[in-house]
C-alpha positions in Angstrom: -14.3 -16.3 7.0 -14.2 -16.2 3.0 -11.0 -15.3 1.3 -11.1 -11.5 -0.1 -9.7 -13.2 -3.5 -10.2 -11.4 -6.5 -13.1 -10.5 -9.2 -15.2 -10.8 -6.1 -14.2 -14.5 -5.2 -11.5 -16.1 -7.7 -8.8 -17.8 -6.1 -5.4 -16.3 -7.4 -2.8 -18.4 -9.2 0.6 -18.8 -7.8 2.4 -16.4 -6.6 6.3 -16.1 -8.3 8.7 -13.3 -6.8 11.0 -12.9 -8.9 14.0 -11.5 -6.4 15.0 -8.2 -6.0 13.8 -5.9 -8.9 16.6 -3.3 -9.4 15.8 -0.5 -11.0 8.7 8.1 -5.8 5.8 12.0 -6.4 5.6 15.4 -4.5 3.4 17.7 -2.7 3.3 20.6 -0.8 4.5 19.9 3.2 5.6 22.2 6.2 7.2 24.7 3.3 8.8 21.8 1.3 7.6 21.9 -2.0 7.7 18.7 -4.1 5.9 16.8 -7.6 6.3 15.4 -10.4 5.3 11.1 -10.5 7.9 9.1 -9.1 11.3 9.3 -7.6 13.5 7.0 -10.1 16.1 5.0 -7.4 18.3 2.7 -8.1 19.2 -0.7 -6.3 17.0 -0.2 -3.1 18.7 -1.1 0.5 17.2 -1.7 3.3 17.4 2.3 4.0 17.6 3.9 0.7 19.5 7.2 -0.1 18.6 9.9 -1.9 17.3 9.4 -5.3 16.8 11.6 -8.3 14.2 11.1 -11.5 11.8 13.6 -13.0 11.7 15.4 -9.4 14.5 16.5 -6.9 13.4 15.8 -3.8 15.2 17.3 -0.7 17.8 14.5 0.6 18.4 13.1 4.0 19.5 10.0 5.7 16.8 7.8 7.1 16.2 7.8 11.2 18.9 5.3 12.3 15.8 3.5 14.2 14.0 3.3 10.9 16.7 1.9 9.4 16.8 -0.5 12.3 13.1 -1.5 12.3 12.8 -2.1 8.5 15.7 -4.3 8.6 14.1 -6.5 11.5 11.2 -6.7 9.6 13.0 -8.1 6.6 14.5 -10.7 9.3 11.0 -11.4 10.8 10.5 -13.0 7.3 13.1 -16.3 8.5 12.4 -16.7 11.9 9.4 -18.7 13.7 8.0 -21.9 12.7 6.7 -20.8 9.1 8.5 -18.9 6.8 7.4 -15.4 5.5 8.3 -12.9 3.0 7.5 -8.7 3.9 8.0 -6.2 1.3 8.2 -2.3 2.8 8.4 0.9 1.9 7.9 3.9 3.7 8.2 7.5 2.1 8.9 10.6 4.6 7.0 13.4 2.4 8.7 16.4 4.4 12.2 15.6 3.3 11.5 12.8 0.2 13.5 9.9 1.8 12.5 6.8 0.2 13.3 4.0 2.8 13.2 0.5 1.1 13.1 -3.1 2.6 14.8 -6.0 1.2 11.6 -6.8 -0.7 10.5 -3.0 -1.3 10.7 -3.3 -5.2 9.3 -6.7 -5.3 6.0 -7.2 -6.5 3.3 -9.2 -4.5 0.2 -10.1 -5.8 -2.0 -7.0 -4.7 -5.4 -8.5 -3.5 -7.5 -5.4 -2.5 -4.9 -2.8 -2.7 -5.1 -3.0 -6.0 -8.7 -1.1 -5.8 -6.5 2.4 -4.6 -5.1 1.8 -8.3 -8.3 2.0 -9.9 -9.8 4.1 -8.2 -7.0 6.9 -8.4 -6.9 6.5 -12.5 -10.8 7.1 -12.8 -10.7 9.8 -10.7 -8.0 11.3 -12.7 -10.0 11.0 -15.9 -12.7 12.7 -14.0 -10.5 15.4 -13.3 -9.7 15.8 -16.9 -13.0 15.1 -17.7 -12.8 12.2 -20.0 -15.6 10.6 -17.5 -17.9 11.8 -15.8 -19.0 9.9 -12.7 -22.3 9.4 -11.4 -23.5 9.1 -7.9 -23.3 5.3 -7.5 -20.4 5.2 -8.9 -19.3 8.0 -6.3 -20.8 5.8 -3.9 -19.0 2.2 -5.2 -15.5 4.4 -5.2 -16.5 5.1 -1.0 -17.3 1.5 -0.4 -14.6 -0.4 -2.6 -11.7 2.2 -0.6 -13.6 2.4 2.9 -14.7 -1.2 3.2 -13.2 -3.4 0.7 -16.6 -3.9 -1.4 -15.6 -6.7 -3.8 -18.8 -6.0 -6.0 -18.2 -2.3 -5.8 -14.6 -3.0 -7.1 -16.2 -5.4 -9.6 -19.2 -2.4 -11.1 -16.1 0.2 -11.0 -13.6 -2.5 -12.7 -16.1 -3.3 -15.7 -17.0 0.3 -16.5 -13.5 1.6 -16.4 -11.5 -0.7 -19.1 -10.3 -3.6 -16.2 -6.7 -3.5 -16.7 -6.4 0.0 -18.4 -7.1 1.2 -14.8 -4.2 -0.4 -13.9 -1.4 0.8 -17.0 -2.9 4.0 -17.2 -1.8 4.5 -13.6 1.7 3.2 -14.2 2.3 5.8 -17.2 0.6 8.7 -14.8 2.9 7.6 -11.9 5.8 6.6 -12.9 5.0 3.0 -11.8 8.3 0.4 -11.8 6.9 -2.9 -10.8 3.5 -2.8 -11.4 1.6 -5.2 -13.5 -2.3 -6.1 -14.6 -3.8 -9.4 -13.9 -2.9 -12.0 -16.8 -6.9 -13.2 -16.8 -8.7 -9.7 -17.0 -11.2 -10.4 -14.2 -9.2 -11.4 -11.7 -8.1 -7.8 -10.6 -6.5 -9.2 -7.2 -4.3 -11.4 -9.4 -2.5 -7.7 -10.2 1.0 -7.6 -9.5 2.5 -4.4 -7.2 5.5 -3.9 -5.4 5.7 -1.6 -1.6 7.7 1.1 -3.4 4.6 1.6 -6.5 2.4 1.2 -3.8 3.5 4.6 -1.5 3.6 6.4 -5.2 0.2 5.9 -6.1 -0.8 7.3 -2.5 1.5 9.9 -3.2 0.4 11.3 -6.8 -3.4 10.8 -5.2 -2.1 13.4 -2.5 -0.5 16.1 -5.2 -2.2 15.1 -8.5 -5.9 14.9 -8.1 -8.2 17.6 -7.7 -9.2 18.6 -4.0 -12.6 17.4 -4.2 -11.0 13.7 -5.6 -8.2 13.9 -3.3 -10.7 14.8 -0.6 -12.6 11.5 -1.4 -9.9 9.3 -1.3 -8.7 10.7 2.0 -12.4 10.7 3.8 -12.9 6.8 2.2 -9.7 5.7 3.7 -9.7 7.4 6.9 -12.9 5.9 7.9 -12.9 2.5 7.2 -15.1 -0.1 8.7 -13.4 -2.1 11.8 -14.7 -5.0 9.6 -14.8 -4.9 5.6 -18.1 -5.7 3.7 -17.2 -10.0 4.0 -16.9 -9.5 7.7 -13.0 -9.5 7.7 -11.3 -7.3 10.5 -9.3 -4.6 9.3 -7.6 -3.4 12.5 -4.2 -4.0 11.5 -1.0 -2.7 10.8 -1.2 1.0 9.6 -5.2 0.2 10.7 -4.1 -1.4 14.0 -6.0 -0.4 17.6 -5.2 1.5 19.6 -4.8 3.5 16.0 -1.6 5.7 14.8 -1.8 9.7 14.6 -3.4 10.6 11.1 -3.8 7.0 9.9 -5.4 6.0 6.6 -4.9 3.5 4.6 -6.0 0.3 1.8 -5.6 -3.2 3.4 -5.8 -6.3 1.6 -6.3 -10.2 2.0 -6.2 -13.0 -0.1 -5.8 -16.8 0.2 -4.3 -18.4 -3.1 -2.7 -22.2 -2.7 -1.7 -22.3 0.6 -0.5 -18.7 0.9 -1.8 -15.9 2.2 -1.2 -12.3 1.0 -1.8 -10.0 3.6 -1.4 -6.0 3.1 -1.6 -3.1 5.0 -0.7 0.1 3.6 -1.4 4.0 3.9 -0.6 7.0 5.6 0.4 8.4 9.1 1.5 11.2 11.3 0.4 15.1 11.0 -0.6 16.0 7.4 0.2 12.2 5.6 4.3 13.2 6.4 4.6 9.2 6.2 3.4 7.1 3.5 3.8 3.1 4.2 3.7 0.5 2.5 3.3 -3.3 3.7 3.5 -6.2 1.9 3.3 -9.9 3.1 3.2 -13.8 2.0 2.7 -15.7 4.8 1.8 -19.5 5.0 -1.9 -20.2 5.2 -1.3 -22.6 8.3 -0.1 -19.1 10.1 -4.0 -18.0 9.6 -5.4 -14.2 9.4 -5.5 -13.4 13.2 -1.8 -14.3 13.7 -1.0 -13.2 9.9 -2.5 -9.4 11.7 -0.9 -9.6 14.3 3.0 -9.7 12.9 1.6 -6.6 10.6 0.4 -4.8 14.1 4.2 -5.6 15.4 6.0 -4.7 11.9 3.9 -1.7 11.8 4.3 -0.7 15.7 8.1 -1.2 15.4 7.7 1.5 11.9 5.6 4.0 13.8 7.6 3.7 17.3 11.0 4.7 14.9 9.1 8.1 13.5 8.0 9.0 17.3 4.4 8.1 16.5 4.5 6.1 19.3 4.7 8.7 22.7 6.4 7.3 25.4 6.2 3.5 23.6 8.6 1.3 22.6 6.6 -0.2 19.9 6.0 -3.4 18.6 9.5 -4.3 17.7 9.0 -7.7 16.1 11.8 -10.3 17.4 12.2 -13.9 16.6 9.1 -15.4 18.1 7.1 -13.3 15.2 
């Protein structure tokens, strides 16, 4: 299997986390209405109370059992024979409860999620019409979202301005922890924490144009079982047997012994749930296993929001 690294095959430099970053992006949803970018918070806990910022959101305490699950995942981190670190974030769009993990404002270095990024800003200058795209580059947007084309990402990467993709977006959505790659090309070197991540999906939802939005949401809810290098992305918010109205951005990446594994996107009836992912896991772990804690975090997520009938979930325990 070849490493999804970034620019289409660099390896990525080490990875630093820098602890807990201290210091989300509305829509329209069963009669609640919400925008603006992001929702400013202040020193995330593992279930995060109501924040304020440029938008009010409606406030409400997170599900007791999603409080529960996100702090087991944080736990799942120490336990078994190699240690782990999972950033999470999931964002209930019907009320605008932002509920953080341990690691939810951390940033991770994004491997492929980072394409969402890019291609959310260029089709935001479409809508504004400071671009205009053509139809490959229509076509390299569907294939760098739906099946994790490196050289799509590369074409679209080049054309746009590189890292202006990437601090455009954070000025357009309020982004807190996001950062471009230090060497220009290496676009999975891009640093990006769960909580920036559900924003983007979130101003992607409410900001662009219907026809953009429309793209974004048709290229990630029918992505390949395998991506264009032959990895499987059945996992986590991907997983089979799959979750009610699942869509999403995975990403993989092997860099010095480490490998960054992502899953992120959106579930339940009309996006409600917007999740977020984030892992650095020991490359002795390996992909399949490296999946198969994300399938378990992410059951354990979806079983708390009763996306799970009659299930109990992947609840991960100590042997994860």
């Amino acid at each position: 299997m070849r490493d999804h690294g970034p620019g289409g095959g660099q390896r990525a430099r080490r990875h630093a986390l820098g602890g807990l970053f201290v210091p989300l992006a509305g829509l329209l949803v069963a009669g609640v209405a919400c925008s603006g970018a992001l929702i400013n918070g202040s020193a995330p806990a593992r279930a995060a109370g109501p924040v304020s910022g440029e938008v009010q959101l409606a406030a409400s305490a997170p599900a007791v059992g999603l409080t529960d699950a996100v702090a087991r995942i944080d736990a799942m981190g120490a336990s078994g024979p190699s240690k782990a670190e999972y950033g999470i974030a999931v964002l209930d769009r019907r009320t605008g409860q932002l509920t953080l993990g341990e690691e939810g404002a951390v940033p991770f270095y994004s491997a492929s999620v980072v394409k969402l990024f890019t291609v959310v800003d260029i089709l935001h200058r479409a809508d504004v019409g400071t671009v205009s795209l053509t139809d490959t580059q229509r076509t390299q947007i569907q294939r760098a979202l739906r099946v994790s084309d490196n050289q799509a990402m590369n074409a679209l990467w080049e054309a746009f301005g590189g890292s202006r993709t990437v601090t455009e977006l954070v000025g357009l959505a309020g982004l807190r922890d996001t950062k471009p790659p230090e060497q220009p090309g290496a676009w999975g070197n891009t640093k990006l924490s769960p909580r920036d991540v559900v924003a983007v999906y979130q101003y992607a939802l409410t900001k662009l144009s219907p026809a953009n939005r429309d793209l974004v949401l048709s290229s990630l809810a029918t992505p390949g079982i395998a991506g264009s290098d032959g990895f499987n992305q059945s996992f986590g918010v991907l997983r089979t047997p799959g979750l009610p109205g699942a869509a999403g951005k995975q990403g993989w990446m092997r860099a010095r012994g480490t490998l960054y594994l992502h899953s992120t996107g959106m579930v339940g009836t009309d996006h409600r749930y917007l999740v977020a992912m984030l892992s650095k896991q020991s490359a002795s772990v390996g992909y399949p296993a490296g999946r198969q804690r994300l399938d378990s975090a992410m059951g354990a997520v979806a079983s708390a929001l009763g996306l799970l009938k009659g299930a109990t979930g992947g609840v991960p325990g100590s042997t994860l």
